[in-house]
Structure formats: structure tokens, C-alpha cells
C-alpha positions, 0 to 999 in steps of 0.5 A, a space after each residue: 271647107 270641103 265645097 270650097 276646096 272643090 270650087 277651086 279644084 273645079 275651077 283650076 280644071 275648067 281653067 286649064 282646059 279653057 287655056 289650052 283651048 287657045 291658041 298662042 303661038 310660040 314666036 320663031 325668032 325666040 333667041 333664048 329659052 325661057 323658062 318656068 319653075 316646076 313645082 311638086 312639092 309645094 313648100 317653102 324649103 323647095 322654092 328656096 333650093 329653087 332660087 338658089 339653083 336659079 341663081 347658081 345658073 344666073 351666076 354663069 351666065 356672061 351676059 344675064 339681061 338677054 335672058 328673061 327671068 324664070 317665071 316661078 307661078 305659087 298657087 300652094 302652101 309655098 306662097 304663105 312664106 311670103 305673106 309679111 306675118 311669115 317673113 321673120 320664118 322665112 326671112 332668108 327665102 325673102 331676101 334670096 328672092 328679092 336679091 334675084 328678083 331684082 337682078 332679073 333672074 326670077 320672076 315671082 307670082 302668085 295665085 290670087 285664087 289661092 290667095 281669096 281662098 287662102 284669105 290673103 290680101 295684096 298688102 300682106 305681099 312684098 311689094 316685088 312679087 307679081 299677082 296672076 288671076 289663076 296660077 294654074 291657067 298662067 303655067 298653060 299660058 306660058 308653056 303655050 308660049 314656049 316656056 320650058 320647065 326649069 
């Protein structure tokens, strides 16, 4: 388990540091910031505060289709809410996150690193939420392309 564990380590470090290697400009004629949630914790509780924050912000905006989704990247323990055994658990967190993703205020991915170390597969996933190679290579990338942390 242990070599497993520093496999990923390894490689969400050589990931990272390939990422931010290369170079992605940040466009100039960006009109709105876009924004990427910042997650410390890594538990179910601090995403759901998260939407919910997200969708009070999205609730004063006057016109929301100008502004892309906040991009929220799960690679930790916080993305087992979201696996179908989990979703009576975490039964309000899904629908908070299905309600906002539809309305384009989030958009949710996960880690498929996380989930072949983790032993989940697509299909154990509702169907709104995306899949990403590398969470922590896909937070460089975005932030490379001017995202802001949420």
C-alpha cells in the first residue's frame, strides 16, 4: 500500500512540475475571471460549504452565462461522496452539485488517478461530473491559463 501511495506522490510531483514547465499563455482579451475552487481539507462537508458559497455568488449575478463555471478538481477523499454506494450519505451534496452544475455555476472533475488507486471505476460516477488524467497537473494547467482560486 505504502509503495502504491508513494507511486502517486511521485507522480502528481513529476506531473506538476512537467505542467508548469510549459508554457500556456493567459489570453488578454479575458472579459471575466475565471475561477478554480481551492481545496484544503478534502472532505465531503468542505465541498458542499463550497457550492453552496458558489451558488450564493451565482445568485447575485445579473447575467451568469458570461461567466464560466468554477472549475472544482477532486483528487482526495472528498470525491468518495460522489461514488453511487455513497450518494444516500451524501444525498444533499449531490443534488446541490447537480442543481449548480446544471445551471453552469460549477464544474465538477475528478482524478482518474485517484480513482485507479482508489478502485473506482467511471460508472460508479453520476453522469454530470467530468474525469481529468491527473488532478493536480489539471490545477497547474488552469492556473497557467489564468484561473484564480475560488
Amino acid at each position: 500500500m505504502y509503495r502504491t501511495f508513494f507511486s502517486f506522490l511521485l507522480l502528481c510531483f513529476s506531473l506538476s512540475a512537467y505542467a508548469e514547465t510549459q508554457q500556456s499563455p493567459i489570453s488578454p482579451d479575458l472579459q471575466s475571471p475565471r475561477y478554480l475552487a481551492l481545496i484544503k481539507k478534502n472532505t465531503p462537508s468542505e465541498v458542499e460549504m463550497l457550492f453552496k458559497r458558489a451558488g450564493m455568488l451565482a445568485e447575485e449575478v445579473e447575467n451568469l452565462s458570461t461567466y464560466d463555471p468554477i472549475v472544482f478538481v477532486l483528487h482526495g477523499d472528498e470525491a468518495h461522496a460522489f461514488r453511487h454506494r455513497n450518494m444516500e450519505r451524501y444525498k444533499d451534496l449531490i443534488k446541490l452539485a447537480e442543481r449548480l452544475e446544471a445551471s453552469n455555476v460549477i464544474d465538477i472533475r475528478i482524478c482518474e488517478t485517484w480513482m485507479r488507486i482508489n478502485g473506482v471505476e467511471r460508472s460508479e460516477l453520476p453522469d454530470f461530473v467530468d474525469t481529468v488524467p491527473l488532478g493536480p497537473a489539471e490545477e497547474v494547467r488552469l492556473r497557467r491559463e489564468g484561473y484564480l482560486y475560488f
